[in-house]
C-alpha positions in Angstrom: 0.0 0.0 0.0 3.0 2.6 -0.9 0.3 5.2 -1.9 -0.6 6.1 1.8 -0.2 6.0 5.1 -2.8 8.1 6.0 -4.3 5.2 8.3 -1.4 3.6 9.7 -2.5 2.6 12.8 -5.8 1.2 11.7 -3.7 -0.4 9.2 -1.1 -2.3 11.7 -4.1 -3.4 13.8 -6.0 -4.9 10.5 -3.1 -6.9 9.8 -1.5 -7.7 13.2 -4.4 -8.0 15.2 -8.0 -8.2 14.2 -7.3 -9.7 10.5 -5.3 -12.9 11.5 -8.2 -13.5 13.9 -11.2 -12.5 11.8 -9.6 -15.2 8.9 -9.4 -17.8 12.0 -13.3 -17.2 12.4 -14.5 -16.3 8.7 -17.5 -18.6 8.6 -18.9 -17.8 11.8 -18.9 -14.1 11.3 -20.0 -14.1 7.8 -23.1 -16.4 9.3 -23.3 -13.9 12.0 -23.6 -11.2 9.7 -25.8 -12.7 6.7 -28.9 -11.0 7.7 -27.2 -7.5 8.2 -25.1 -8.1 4.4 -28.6 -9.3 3.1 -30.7 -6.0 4.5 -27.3 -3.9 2.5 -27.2 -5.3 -0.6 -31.0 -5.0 -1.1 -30.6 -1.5 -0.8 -27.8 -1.0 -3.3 -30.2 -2.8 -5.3 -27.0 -4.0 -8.0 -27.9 -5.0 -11.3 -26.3 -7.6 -14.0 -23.6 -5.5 -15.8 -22.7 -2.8 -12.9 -19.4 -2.4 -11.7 -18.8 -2.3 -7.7 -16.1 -1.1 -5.5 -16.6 -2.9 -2.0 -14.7 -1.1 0.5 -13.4 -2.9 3.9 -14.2 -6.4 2.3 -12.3 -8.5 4.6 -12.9 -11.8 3.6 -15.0 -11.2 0.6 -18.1 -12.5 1.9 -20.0 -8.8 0.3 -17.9 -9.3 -2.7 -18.1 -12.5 -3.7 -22.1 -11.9 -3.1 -21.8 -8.6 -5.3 -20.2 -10.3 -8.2 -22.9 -12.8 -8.7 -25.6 -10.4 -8.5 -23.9 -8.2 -11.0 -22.9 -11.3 -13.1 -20.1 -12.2 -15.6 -20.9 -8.7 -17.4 -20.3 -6.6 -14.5 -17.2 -6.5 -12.3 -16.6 -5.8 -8.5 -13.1 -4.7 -6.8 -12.5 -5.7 -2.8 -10.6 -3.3 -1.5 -9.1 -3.3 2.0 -6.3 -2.6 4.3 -5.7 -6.0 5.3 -3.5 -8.2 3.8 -4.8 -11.9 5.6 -8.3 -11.2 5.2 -7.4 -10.2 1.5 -5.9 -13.7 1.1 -8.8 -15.6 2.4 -11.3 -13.3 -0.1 -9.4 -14.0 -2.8 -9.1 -18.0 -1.9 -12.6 -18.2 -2.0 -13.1 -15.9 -5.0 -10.9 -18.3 -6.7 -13.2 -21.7 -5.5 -15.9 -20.4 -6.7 -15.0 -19.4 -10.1 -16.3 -16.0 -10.2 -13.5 -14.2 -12.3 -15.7 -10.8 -12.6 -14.5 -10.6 -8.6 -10.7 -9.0 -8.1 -9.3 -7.5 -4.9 -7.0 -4.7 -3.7 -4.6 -4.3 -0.6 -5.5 -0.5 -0.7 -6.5 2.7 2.0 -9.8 3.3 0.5 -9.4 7.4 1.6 -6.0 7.9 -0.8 -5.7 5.2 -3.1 -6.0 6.1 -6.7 -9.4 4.8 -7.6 -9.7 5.0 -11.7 -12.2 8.1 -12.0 -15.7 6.5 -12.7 -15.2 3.1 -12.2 -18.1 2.3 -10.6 -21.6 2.7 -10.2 -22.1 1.6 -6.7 -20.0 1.6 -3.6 -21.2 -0.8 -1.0 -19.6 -1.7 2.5 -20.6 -3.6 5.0 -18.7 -2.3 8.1 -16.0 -1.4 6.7 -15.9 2.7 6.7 -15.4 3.8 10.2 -11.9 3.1 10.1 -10.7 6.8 8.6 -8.4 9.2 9.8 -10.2 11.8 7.7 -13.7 10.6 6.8 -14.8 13.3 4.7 -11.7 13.0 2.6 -12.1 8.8 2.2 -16.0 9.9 1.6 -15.0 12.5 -1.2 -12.2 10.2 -2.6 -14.6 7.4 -3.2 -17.2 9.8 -4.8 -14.6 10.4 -7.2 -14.5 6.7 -8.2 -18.7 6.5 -8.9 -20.1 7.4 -12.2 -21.9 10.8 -12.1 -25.0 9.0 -11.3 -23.1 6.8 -8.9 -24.9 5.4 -5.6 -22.8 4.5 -2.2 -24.9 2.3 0.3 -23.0 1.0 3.7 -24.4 -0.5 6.9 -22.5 0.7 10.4 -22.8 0.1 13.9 -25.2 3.0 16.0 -23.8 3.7 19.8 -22.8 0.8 21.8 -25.8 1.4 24.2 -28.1 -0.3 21.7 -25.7 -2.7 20.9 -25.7 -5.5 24.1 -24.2 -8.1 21.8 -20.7 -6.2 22.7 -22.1 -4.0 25.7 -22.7 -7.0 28.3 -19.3 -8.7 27.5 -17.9 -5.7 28.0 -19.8 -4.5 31.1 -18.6 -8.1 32.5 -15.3 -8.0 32.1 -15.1 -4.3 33.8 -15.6 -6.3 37.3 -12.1 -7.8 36.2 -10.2 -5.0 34.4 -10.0 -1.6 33.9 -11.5 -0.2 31.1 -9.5 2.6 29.1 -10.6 6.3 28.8 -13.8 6.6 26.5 -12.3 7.7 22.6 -12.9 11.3 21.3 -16.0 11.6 19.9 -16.3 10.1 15.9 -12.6 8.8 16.2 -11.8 5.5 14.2 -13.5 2.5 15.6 -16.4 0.2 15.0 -18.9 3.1 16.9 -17.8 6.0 14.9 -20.5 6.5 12.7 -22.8 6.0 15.6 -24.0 9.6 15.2 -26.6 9.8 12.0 -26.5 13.4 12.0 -22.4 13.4 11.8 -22.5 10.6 9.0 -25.4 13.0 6.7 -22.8 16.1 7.4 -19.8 14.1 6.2 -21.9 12.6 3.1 -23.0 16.0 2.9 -19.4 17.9 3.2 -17.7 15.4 0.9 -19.9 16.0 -1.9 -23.0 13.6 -2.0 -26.7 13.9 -2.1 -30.0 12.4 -1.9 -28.7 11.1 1.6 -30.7 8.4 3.5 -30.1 6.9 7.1 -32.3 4.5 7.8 -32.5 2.5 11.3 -32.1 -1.4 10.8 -32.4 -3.8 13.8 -31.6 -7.5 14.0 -31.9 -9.7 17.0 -28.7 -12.7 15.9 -27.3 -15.0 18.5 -24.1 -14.1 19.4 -21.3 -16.1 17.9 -23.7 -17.8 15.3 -23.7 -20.4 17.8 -26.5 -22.2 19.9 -23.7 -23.3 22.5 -23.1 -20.6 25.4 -19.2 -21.6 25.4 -19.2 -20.3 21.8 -20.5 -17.1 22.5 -18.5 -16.6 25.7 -15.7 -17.4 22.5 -16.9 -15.0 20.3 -17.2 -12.1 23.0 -13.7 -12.3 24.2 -12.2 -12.7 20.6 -14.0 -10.1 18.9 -14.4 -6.6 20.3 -12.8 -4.6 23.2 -12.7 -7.3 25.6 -9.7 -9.1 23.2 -7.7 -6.0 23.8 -8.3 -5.9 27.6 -6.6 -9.1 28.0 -3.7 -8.5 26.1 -1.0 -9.8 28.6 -3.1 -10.8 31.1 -2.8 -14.3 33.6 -4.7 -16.9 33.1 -6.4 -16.1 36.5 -7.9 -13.0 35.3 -8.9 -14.7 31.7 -10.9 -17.0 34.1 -12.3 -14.2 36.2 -13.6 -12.6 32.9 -14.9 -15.6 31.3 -16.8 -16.6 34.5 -18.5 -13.2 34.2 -19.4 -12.9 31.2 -20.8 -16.3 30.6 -23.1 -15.0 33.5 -23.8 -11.8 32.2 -25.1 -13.6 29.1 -26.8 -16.6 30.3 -30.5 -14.7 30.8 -30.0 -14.1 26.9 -29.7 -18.2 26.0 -32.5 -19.2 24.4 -33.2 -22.2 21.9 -31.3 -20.5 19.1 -28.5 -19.6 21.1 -27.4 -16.1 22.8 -29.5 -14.1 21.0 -28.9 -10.2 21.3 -29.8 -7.0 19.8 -27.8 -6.2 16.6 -28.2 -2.4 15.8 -27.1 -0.4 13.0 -27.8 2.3 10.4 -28.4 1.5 7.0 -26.7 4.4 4.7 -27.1 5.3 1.4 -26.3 8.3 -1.4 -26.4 9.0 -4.5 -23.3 11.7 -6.2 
């Protein structure tokens, strides 16, 4: 990625961190997510011919979906930061012989997106990652034909998310939590704000600007067994930072608590939580 590194930290974490792990557990989240990829890629509404940029692809589960809606006529690019998760798209791009369906290592606020290119921009958590949103915003307009759409789906605040809020709340008996982040800065909640994500759409040069609420009630882990989703809460989210370094006493400690904290969610399907987000879309 020698064009930027206008992201750099979000960048190391992608492929130190969170990538590696998010490869490791691929068909779980993409099951987690199906409903929430499903609700997005209704809105983009992509027809056979079109031509997509998917930014933050990860492990190509939007792409691979995009290119078979848009069909051997139309052509979709992956484009993310991380270099594993890139690998794994392209794996299973390759077994399932779609060729219209290519991917990019690239920082989708600097990299040199051919004027045009597309005719939709879709993402599926993948945009709250900038340094600068309203530049990445502006320098993916550029890439959209003049009649261009952008839909993504993001998280809103935490506090209507319990799926990560209880794990979290749990393991605070254990460990201390770090300082609250500034307001908008990169993470999964920073387009938790509607009204900042229209005046960033709005400053970077789109229009016709729709956010939509869009709830989803998923078990946790895509997994009917508790142990799973105790798993999936400490590998995915805050709580995987938090013990970083940590004994195994403490890893006990938290896994004891948050197994309580969310055993009054088990039901027949699973943990089953409240999965809240905005659905986002604009036209150029």
């Amino acid at each position: 990625m020698a064009e930027s590194r206008a992201n750099d930290e979000q960048i190391a974490y992608w492929n130190e961190k969170a990538g590696p792990k998010w490869v490791a557990m691929q068909e779980r989240l993409d099951a987690q997510l199906a409903s929430l990829e499903g609700a997005l890629l209704e809105r983009a509404a992509l027809l056979p011919g079109e031509r997509v940029i998917d930014i933050g692809c990860g492990c190509g589960s939007t792409t691979l979906e995009a290119a078979a809606r848009v069909g051997p006529g139309g052509a979709v690019l992956g484009a993310d930061i991380s270099r594993p998760m890139l690998e794994r798209a392209r794996e299973r791009a390759a077994a399932a012989g779609l060729k219209n369906a290519d991917f990019a290592e690239a920082d989708a606020q600097v990299f040199p997106f051919a004027p045009g290119q597309a005719d939709a921009v879709i993402s599926r958590f993948g945009v709250m990652f900038f340094a600068d949103p309203a530049a990445a915003f502006a320098n993916i307009r550029r890439a959209l034909t003049p009649a261009g759409r952008l839909c993504f789906v993001c998280w809103r605040p935490m506090s209507e998310n319990p799926w990560m809020r209880v794990p979290l709340a749990a393991a605070a008996k254990h460990l201390e939590l770090p300082p609250p982040p500034e307001p908008h800065a990169p993470g999964p909640f920073a387009f938790d704000d509607a009204e900042w994500v229209r005046s960033i759409l709005d400053m970077a040069g789109y229009s016709s600007i729709q956010i939509d609420r869009h709830d989803a009630r998923l078990p946790i882990g895509n997994s009917a067994d508790i142990e799973r989703s105790v798993d999936f809460a400490i590998d995915i989210g805050p709580v995987s930072s938090l013990l970083m370094g940590k004994g195994d006493d403490i890893r006990s400690a938290v896994r004891a608590s948050i197994r309580e904290a969310l055993t009054p969610l088990l039901t027949p399907e699973g943990v089953v939580a409240d999965f809240a987000t905005w659905l986002v879309s604009a036209r150029t």
